[in-house]
C-alpha positions in Angstrom: -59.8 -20.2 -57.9 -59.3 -17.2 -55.7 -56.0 -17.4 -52.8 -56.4 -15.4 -50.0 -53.4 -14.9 -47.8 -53.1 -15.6 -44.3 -50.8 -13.8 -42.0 -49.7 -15.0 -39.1 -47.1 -17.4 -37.0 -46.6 -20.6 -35.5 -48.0 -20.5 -31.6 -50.5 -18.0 -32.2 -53.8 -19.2 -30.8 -55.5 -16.7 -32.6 -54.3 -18.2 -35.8 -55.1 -21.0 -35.4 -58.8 -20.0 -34.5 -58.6 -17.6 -37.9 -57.0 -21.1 -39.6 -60.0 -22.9 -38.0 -63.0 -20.7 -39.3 -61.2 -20.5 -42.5 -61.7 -24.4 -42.9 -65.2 -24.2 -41.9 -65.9 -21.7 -44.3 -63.8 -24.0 -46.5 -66.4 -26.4 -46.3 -69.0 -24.8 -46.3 -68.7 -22.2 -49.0 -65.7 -23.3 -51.2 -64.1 -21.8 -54.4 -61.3 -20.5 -52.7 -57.7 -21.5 -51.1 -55.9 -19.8 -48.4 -51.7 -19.4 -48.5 -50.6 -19.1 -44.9 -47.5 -16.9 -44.4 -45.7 -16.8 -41.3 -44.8 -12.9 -40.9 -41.7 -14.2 -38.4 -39.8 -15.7 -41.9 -39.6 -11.7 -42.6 -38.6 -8.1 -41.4 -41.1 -6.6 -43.8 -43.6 -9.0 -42.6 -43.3 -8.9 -39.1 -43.3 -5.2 -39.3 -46.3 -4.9 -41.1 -48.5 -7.2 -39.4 -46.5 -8.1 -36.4 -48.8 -6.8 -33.6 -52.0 -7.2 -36.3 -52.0 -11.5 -36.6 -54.2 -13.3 -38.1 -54.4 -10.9 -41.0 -56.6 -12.4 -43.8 -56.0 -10.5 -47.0 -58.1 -10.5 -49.9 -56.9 -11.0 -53.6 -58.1 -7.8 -54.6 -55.4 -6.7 -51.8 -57.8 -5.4 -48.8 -57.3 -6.9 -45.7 -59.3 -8.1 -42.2 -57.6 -8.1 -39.4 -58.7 -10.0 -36.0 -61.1 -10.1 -34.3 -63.8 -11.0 -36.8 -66.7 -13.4 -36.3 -67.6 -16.3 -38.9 -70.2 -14.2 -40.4 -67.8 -11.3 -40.9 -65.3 -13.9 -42.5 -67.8 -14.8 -44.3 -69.1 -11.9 -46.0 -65.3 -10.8 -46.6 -64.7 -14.3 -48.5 -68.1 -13.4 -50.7 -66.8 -10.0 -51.6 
């Protein structure tokens, strides 16, 4: 089963809408889990995506950054 990563941090309403499409696409798609890593746990992390969250990246490494629509999710989860 494939994990995509989920970057973001607690009180982000925009992570929780990324968290929220992710379960619907969850549902309706499957074969995949999602990790969710809050970037404020980490320099490295919070430099990286600090002024990027929600980051959702890929296992193959790439990486969509908000804002993206359900389709767009979609398609990325597909790929």
């Amino acid at each position: 089963m494939r994990v995509f990563r989920l970057y973001g941090t607690s009180a982000c309403h925009l992570c929780e809408l990324a968290q929220t499409m992710l379960q619907v696409q969850q549902t309706t798609m499957g074969g995949f889990n999602v990790e969710e890593l809050d970037v404020s746990d980490s320099d490295g992390l919070f430099e990286r995506y600090g002024v990027r969250i929600p980051v959702l990246q890929h296992p193959d490494k790439r990486e969509l950054d908000w804002p993206f629509s359900q389709p767009e999710l979609r398609d990325f989860l597909d790929s």
